[in-house]
N, CA, C and O atoms as a DFTB+ gen file, in Angstrom:
692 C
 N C O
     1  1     -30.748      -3.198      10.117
     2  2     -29.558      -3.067       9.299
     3  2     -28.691      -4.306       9.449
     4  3     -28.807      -5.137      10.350
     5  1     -27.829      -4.328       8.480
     6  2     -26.931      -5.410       8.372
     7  2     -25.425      -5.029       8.835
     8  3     -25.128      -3.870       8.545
     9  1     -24.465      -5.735       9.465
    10  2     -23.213      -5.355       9.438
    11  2     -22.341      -5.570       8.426
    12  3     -21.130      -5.433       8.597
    13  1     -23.005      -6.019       6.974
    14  2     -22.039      -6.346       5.499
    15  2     -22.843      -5.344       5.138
    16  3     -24.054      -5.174       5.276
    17  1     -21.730      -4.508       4.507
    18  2     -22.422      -3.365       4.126
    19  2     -21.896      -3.350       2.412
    20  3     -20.999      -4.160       2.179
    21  1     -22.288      -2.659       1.434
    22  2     -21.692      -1.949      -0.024
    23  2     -22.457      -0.950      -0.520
    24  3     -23.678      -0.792      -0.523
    25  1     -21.411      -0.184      -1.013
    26  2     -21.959       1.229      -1.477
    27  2     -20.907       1.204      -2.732
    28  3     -19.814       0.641      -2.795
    29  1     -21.567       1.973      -3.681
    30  2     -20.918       2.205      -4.907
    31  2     -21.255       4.070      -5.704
    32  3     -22.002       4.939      -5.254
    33  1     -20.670       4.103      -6.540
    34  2     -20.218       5.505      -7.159
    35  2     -21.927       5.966      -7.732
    36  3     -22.432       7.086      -7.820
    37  1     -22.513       4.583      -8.054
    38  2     -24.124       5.061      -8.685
    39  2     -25.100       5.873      -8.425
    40  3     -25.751       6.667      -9.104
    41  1     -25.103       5.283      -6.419
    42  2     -26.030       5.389      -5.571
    43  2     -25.912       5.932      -4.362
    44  3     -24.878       5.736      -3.724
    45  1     -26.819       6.611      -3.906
    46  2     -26.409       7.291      -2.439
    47  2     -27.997       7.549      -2.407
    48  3     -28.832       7.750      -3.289
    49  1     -28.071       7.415      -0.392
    50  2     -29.260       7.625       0.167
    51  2     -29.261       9.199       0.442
    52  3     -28.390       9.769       1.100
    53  1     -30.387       9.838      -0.167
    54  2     -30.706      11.072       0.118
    55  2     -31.614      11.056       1.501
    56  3     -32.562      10.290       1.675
    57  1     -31.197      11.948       2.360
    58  2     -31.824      11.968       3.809
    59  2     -32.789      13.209       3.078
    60  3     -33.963      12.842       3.129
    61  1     -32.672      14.410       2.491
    62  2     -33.864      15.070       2.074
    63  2     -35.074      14.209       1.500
    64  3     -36.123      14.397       2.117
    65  1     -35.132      13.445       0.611
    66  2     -35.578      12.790      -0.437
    67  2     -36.116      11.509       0.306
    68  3     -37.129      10.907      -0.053
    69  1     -35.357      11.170       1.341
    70  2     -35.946       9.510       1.883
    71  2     -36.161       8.723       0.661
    72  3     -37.100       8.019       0.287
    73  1     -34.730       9.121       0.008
    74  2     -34.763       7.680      -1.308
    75  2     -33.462       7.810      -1.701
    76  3     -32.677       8.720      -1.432
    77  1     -33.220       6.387      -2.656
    78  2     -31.745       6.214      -2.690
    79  2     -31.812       7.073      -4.324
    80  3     -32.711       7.030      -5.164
    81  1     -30.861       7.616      -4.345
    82  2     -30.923       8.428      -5.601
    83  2     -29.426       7.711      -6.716
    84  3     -28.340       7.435      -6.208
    85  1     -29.726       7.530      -8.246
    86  2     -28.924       7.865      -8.627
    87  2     -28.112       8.628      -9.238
    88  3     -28.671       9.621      -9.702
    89  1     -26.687       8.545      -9.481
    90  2     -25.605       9.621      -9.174
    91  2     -24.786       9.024     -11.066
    92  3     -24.988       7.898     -11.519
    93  1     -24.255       9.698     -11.524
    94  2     -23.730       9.531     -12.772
    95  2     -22.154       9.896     -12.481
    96  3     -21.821      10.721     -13.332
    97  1     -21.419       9.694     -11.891
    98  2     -19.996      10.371     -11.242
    99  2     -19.048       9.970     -12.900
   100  3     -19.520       9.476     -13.924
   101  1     -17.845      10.338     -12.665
   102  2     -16.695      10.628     -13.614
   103  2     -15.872       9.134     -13.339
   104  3     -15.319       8.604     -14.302
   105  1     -15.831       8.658     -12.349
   106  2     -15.109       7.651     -12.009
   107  2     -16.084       6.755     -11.301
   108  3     -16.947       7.175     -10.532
   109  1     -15.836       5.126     -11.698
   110  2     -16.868       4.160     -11.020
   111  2     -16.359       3.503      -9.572
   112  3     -15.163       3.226      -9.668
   113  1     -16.757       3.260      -8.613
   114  2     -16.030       2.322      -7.353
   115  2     -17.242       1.209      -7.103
   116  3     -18.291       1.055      -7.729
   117  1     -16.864       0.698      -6.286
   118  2     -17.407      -0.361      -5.882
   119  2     -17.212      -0.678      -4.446
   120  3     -16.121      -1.230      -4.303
   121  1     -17.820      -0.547      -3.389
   122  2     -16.671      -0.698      -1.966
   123  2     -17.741      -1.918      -1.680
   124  3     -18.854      -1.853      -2.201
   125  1     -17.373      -3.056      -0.823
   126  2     -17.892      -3.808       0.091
   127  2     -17.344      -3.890       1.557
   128  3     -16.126      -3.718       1.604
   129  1     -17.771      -4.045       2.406
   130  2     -17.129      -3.723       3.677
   131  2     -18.295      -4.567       4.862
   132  3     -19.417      -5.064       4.760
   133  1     -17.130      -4.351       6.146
   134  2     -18.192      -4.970       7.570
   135  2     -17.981      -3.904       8.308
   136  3     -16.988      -3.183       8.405
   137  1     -19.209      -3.865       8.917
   138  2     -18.875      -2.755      10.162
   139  2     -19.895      -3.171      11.065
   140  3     -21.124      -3.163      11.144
   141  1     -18.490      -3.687      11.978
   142  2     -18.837      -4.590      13.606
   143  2     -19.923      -3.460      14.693
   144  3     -20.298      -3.664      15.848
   145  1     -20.127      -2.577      14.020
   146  2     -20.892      -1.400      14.611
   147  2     -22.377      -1.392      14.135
   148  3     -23.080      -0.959      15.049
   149  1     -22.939      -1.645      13.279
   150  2     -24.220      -1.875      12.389
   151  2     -24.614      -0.464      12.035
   152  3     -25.640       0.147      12.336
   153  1     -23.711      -0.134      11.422
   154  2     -23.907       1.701      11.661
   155  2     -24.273       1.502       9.361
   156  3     -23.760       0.829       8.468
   157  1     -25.167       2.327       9.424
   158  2     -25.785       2.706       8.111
   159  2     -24.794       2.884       7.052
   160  3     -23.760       3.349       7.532
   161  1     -24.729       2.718       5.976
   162  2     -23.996       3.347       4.987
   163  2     -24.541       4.576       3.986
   164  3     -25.589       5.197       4.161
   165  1     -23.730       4.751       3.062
   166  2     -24.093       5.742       2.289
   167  2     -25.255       5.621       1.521
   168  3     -25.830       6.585       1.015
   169  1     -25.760       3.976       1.386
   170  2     -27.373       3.767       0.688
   171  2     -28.014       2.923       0.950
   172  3     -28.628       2.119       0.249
   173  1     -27.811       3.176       3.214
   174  2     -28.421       2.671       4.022
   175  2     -29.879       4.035       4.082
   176  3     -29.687       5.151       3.599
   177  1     -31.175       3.661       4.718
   178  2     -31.458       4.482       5.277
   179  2     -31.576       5.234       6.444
   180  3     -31.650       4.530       7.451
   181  1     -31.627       6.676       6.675
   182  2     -31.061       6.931       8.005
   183  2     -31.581       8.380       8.192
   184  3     -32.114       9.049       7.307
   185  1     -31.405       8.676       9.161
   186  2     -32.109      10.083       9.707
   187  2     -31.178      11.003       9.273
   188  3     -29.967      10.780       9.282
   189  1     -31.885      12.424       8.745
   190  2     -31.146      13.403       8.316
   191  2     -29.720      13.929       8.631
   192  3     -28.827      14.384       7.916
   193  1     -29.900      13.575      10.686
   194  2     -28.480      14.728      10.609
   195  2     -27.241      13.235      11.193
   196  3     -26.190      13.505      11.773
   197  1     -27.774      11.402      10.806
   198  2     -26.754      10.656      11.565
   199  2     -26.150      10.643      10.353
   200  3     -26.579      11.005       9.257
   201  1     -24.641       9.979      10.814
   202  2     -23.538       9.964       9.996
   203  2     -23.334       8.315       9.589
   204  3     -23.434       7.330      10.322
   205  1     -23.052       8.389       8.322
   206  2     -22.840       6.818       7.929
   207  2     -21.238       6.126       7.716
   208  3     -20.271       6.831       7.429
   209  1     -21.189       5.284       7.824
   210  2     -20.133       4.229       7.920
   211  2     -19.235       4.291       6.186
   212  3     -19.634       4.455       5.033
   213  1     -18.167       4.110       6.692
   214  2     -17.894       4.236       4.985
   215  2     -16.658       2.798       4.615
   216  3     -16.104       2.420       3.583
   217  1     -16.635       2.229       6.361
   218  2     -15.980       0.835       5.652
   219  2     -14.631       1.601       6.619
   220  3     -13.683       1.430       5.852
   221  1     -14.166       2.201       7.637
   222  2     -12.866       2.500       7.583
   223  2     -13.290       2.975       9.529
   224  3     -14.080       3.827       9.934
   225  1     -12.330       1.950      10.391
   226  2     -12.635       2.060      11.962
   227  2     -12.799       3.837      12.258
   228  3     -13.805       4.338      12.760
   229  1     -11.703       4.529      11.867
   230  2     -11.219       5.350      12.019
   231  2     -12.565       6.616      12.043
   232  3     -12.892       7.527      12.804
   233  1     -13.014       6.104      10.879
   234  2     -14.448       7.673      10.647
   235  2     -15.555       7.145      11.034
   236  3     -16.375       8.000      11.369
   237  1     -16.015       5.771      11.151
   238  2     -17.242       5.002      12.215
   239  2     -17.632       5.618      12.855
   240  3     -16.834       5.904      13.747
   241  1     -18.922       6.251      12.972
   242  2     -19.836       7.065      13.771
   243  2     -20.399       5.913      15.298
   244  3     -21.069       6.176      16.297
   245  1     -19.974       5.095      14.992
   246  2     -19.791       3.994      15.913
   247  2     -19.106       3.827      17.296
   248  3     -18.287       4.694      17.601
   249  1     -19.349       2.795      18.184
   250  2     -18.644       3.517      19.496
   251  2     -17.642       2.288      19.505
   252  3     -16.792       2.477      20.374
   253  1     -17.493       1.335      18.967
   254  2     -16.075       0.619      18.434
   255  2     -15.819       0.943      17.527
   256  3     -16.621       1.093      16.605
   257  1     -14.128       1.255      17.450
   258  2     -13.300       1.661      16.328
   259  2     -12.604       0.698      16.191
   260  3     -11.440       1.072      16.044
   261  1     -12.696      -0.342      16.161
   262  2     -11.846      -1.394      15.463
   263  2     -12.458      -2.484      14.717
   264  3     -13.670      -2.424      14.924
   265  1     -12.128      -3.605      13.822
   266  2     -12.752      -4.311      13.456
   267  2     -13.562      -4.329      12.007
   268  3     -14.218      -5.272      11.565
   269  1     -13.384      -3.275      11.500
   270  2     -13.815      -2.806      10.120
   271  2     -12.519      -3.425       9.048
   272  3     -11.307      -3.469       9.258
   273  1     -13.127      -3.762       8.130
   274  2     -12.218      -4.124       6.941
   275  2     -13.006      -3.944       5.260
   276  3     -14.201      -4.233       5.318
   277  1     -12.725      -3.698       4.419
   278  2     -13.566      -3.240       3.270
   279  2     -12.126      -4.247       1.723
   280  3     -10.965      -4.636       1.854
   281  1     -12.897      -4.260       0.756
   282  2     -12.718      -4.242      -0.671
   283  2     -13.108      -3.511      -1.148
   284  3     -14.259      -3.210      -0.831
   285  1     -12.372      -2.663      -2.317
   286  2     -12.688      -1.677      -3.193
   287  2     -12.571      -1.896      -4.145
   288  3     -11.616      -2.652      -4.327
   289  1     -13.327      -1.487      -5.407
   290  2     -13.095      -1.826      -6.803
   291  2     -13.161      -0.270      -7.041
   292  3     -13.963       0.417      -6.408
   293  1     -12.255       0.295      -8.012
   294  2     -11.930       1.764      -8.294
   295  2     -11.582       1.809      -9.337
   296  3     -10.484       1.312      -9.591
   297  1     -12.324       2.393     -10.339
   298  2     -11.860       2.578     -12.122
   299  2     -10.399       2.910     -12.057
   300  3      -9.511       2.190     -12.515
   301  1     -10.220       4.067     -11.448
   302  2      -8.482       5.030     -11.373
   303  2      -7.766       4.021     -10.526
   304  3      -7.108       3.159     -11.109
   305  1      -7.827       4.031      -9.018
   306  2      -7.107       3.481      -8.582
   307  2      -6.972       1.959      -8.419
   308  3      -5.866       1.631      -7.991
   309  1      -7.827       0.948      -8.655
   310  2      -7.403      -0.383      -8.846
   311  2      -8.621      -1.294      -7.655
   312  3      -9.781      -1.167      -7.261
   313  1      -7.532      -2.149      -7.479
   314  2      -8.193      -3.042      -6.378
   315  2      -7.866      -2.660      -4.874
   316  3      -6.644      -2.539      -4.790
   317  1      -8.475      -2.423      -3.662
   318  2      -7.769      -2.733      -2.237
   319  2      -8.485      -2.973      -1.152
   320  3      -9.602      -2.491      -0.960
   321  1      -7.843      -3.791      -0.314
   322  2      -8.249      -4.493       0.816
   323  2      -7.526      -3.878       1.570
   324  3      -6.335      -3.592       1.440
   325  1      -8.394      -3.608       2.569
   326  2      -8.709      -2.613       3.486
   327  2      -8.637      -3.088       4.674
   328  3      -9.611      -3.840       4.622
   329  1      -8.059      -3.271       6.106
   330  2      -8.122      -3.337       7.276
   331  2      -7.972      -1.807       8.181
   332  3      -7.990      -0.682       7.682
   333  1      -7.808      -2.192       9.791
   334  2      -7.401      -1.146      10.501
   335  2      -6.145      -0.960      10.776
   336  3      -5.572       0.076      11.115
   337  1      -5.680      -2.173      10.590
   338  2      -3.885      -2.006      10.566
   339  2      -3.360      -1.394       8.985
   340  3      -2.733      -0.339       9.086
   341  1      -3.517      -1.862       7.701
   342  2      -2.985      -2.109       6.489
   343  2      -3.537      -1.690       5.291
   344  3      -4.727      -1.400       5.412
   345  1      -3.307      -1.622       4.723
   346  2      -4.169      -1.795       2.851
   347  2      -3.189      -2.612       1.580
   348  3      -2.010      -2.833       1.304
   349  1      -3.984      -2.760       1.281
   350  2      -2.977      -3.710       0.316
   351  2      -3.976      -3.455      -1.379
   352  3      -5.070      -3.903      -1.722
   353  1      -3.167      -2.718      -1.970
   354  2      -3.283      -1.734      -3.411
   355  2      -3.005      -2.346      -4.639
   356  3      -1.834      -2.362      -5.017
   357  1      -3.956      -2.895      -5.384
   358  2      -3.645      -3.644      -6.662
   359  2      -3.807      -2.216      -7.714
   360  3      -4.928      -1.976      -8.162
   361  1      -2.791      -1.420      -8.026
   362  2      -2.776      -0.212      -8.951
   363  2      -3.055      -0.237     -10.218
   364  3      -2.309      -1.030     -10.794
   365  1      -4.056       0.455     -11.157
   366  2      -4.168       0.226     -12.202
   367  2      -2.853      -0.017     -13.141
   368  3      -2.905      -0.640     -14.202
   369  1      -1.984       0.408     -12.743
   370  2      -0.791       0.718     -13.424
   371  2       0.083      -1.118     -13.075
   372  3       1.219      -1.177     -13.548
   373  1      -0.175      -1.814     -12.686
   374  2      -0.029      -3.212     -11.970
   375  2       0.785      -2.801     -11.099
   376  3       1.453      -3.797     -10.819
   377  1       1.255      -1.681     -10.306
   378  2       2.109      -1.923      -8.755
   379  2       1.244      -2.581      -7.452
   380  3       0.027      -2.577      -7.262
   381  1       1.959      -2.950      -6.913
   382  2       1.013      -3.723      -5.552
   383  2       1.941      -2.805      -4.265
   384  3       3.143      -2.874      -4.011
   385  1       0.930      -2.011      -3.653
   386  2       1.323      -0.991      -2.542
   387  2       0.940      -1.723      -1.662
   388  3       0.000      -2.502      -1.824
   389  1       1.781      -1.574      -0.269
   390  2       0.939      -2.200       0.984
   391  2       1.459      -0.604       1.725
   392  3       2.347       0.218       1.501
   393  1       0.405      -0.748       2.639
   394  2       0.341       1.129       3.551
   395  2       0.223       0.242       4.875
   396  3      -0.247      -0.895       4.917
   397  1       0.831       1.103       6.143
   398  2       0.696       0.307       7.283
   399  2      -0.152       1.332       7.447
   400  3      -0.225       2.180       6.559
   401  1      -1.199       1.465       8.996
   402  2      -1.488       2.574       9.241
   403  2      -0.439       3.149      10.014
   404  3      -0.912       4.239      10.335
   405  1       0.805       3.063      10.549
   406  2       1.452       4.509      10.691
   407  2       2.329       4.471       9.772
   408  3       3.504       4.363      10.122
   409  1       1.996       4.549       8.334
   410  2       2.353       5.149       7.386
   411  2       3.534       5.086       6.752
   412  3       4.092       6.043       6.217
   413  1       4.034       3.681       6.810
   414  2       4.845       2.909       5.825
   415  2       4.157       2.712       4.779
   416  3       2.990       2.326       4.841
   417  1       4.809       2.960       3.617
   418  2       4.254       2.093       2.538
   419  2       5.689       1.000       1.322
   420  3       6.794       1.153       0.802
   421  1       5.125       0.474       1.400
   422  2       5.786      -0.607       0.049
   423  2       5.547      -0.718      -1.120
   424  3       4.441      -1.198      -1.368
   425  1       6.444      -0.337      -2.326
   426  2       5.401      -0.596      -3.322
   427  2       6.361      -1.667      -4.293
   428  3       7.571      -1.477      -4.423
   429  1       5.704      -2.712      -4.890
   430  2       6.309      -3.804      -5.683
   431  2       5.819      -3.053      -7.697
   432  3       4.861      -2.507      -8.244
   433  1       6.872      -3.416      -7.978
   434  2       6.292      -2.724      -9.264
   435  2       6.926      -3.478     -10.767
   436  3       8.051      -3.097     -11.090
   437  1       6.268      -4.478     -11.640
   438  2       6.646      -4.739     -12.840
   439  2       6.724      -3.938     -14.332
   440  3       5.795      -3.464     -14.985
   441  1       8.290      -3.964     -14.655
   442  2       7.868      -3.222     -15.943
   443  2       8.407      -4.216     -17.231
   444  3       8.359      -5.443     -17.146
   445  1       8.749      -3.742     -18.027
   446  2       9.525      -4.452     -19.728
   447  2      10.511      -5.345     -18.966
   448  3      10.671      -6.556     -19.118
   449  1      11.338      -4.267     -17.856
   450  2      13.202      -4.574     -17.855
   451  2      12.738      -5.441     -16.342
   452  3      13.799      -5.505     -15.721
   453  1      11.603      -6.145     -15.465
   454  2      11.973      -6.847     -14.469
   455  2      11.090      -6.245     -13.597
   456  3       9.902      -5.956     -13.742
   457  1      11.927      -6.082     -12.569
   458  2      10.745      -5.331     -11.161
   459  2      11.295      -4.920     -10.048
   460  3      12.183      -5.437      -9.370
   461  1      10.692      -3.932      -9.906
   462  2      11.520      -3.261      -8.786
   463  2      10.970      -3.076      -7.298
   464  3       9.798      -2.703      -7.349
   465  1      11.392      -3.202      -6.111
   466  2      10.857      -3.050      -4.644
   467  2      11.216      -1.943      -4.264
   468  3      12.408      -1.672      -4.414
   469  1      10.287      -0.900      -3.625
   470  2      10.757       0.124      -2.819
   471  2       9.867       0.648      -1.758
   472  3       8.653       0.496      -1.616
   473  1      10.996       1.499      -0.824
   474  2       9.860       1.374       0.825
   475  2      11.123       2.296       0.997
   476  3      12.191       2.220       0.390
   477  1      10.767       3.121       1.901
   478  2      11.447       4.622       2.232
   479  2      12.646       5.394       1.551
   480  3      13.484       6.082       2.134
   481  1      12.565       5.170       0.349
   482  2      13.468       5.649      -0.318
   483  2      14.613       4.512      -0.751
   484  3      15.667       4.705      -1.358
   485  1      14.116       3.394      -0.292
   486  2      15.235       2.055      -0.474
   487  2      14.780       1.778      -1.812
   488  3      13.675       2.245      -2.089
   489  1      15.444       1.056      -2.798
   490  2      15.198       0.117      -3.832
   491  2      16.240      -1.168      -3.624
   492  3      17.350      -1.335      -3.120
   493  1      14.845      -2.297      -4.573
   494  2      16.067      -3.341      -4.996
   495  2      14.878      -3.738      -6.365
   496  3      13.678      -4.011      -6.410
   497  1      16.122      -3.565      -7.495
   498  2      15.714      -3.764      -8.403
   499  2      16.256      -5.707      -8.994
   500  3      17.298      -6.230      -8.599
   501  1      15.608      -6.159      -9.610
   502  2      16.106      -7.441     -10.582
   503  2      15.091      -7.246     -11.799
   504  3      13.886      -7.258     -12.054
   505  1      16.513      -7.033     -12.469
   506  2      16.106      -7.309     -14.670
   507  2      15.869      -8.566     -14.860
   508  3      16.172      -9.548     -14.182
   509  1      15.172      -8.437     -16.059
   510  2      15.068      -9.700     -16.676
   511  2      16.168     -10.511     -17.238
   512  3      15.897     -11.592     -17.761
   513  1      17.307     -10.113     -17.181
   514  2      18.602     -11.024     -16.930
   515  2      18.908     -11.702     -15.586
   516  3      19.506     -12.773     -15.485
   517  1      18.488     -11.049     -14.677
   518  2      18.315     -11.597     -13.015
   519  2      19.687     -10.364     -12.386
   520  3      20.191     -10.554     -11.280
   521  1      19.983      -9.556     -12.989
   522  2      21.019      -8.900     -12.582
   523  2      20.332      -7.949     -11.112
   524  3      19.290      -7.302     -11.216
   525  1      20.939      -8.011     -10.130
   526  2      20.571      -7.225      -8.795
   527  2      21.127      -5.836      -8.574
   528  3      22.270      -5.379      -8.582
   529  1      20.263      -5.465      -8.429
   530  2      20.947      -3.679      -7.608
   531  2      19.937      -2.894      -6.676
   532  3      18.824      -2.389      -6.824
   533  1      20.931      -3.041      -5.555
   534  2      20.428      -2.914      -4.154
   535  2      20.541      -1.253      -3.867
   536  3      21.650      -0.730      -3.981
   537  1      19.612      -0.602      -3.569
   538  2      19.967       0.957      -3.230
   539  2      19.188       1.295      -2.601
   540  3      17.988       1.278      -2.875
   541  1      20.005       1.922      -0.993
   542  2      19.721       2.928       0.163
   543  2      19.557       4.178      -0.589
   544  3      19.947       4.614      -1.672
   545  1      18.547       4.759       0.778
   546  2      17.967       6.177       0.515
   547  2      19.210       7.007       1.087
   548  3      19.901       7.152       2.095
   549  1      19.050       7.417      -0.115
   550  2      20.086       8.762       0.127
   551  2      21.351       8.290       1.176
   552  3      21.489       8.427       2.392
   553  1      22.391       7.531      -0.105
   554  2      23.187       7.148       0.524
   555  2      23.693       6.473       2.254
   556  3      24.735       6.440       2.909
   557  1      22.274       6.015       2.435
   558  2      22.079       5.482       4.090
   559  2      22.597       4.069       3.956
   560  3      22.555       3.347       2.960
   561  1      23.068       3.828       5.092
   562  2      23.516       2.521       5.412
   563  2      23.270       1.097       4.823
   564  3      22.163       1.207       4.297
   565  1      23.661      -0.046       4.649
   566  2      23.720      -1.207       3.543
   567  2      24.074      -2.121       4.762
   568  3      25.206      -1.825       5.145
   569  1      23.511      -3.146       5.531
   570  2      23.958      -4.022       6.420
   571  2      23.580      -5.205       6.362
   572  3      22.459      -5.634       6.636
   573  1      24.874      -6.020       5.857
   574  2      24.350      -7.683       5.960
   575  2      24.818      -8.256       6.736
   576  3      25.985      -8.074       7.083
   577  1      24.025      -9.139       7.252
   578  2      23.647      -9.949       8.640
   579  2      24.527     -11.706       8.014
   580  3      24.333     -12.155       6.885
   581  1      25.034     -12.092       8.606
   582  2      25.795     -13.665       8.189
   583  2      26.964     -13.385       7.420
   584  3      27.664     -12.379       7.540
   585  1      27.114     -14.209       6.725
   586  2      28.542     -14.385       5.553
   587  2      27.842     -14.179       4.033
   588  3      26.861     -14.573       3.403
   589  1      29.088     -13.237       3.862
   590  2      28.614     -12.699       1.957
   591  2      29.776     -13.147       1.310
   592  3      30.977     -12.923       1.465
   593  1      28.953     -14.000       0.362
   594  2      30.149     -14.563      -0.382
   595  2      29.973     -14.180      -1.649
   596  3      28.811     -14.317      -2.029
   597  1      30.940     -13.621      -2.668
   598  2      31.105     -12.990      -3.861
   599  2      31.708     -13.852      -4.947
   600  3      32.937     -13.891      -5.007
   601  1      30.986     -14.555      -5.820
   602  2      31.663     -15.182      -7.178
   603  2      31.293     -14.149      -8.058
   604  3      30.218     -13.550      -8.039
   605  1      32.382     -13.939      -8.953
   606  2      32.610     -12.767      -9.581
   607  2      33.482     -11.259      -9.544
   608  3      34.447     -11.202      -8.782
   609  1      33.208     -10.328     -10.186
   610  2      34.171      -9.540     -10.196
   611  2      33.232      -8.558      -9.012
   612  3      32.031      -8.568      -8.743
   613  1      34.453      -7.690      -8.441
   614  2      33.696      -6.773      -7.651
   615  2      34.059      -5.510      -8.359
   616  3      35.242      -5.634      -8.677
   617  1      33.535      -4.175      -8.817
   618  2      33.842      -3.019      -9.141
   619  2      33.532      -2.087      -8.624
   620  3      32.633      -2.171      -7.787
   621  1      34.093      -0.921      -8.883
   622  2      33.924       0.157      -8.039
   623  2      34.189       0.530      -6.559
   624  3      35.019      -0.066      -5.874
   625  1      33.289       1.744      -6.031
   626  2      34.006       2.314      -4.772
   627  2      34.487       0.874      -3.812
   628  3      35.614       0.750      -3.334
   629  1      33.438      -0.087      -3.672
   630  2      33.904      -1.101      -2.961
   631  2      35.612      -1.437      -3.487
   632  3      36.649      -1.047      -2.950
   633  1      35.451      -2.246      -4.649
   634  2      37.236      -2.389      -5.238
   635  2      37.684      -1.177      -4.776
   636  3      37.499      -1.784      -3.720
   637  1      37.974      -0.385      -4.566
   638  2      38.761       0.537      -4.264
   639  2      39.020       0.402      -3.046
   640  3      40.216       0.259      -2.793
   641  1      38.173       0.396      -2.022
   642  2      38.053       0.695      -0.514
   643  2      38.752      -0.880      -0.091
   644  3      39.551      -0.813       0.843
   645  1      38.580      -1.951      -0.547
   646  2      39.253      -3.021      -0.381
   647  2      40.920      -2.589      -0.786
   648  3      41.785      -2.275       0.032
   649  1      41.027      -2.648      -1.798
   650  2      42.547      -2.370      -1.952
   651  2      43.080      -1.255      -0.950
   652  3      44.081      -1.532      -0.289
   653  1      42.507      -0.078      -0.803
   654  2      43.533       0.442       0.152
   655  2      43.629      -0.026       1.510
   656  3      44.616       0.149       2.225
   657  1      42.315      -0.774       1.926
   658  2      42.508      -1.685       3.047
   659  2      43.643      -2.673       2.902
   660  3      44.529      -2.929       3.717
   661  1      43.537      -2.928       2.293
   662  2      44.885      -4.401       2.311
   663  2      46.266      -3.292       2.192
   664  3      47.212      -3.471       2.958
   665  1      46.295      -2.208       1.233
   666  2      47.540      -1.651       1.411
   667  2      47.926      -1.550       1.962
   668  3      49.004      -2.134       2.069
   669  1      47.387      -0.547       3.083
   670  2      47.238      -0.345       4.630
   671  2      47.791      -1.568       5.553
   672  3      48.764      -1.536       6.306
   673  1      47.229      -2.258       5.387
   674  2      47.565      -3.446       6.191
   675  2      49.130      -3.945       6.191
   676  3      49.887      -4.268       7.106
   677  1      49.276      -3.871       4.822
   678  2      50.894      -4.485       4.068
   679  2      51.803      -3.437       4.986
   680  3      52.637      -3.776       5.825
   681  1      51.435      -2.080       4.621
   682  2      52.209      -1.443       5.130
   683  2      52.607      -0.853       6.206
   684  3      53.443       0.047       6.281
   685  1      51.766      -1.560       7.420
   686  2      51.985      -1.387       8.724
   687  2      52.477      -2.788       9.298
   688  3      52.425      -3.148      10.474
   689  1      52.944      -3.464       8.256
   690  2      53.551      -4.888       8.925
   691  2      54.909      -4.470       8.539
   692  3      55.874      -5.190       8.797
């Protein structure tokens, strides 16, 4: 066996059959992958009751779990590159997801009006005017680090919360 392995939606090794059979599925993939283990794939051949490699450390019938990384080509879901730390998701829909494995994810996303970033309930959006709008999850905290300097008008709760600050101030002198 080889440690570059690929398996796709067509084909799969039948352990009854001792032949690779093909498969007509609803959706097409494409996976390529390494596995630092030399462990069989799905249209490797292999003895009835061993278990095959599918490109991912984690389910490796293998006695190292690390070191696996794969590409996927997926009619539905898109493009992704695959490690043991990460994935990184080219979506049919054009968003680009990155997943940590403990289960952050990011997703970047273009539409008509610009593009928007979001990761735990945060956004930051910019239109195609370049106009910005920054938004915490569920009203959670907003913290900038250095000096913020503002050309332009400021509106809303901020204007407000400034003015009664300075009132305040006036009126305890």
């Amino acid at each position: 066996m080889v440690r570059i392995k690929g398996v796709n939606s067509d084909y799969e090794y039948s352990t009854e059959k001792g032949k690779i059979l093909e498969k007509h599925p609803d959706q097409l993939y494409m996976r390529i992958f390494i596995c630092p283990n030399n462990q069989p794939s799905a249209i490797d051949q292999r003895e009835k009751d061993q278990a095959c490699c599918e490109g991912k450390s984690a389910s490796c019938p293998g006695d190292k779990k690390s070191g696996h990384a794969a590409i996927t080509l997926h009619q539905k879901e898109g493009i992704s590159l695959q490690t043991d730390q990460a994935q990184l998701q080219l979506e049919q829909d054009g968003s680009l997801v990155l997943k940590s494995s403990q289960g952050q994810i990011a997703k970047i996303r273009a539409s008509e009006n610009g593009w928007e970033f979001c990761s735990n309930g945060a956004s930051l959006k910019i239109d195609k005017n370049g106009n910005l709008e920054l938004a915490s999850a569920n009203g959670k905290t907003i913290t900038f680090k250095g000096d913020v300097n503002i050309q332009g008008d400021i509106q809303g709760k901020l204007l407000e919360t400034i003015k009664t600050m300075v009132d305040n101030a006036f009126k305890q002198k």
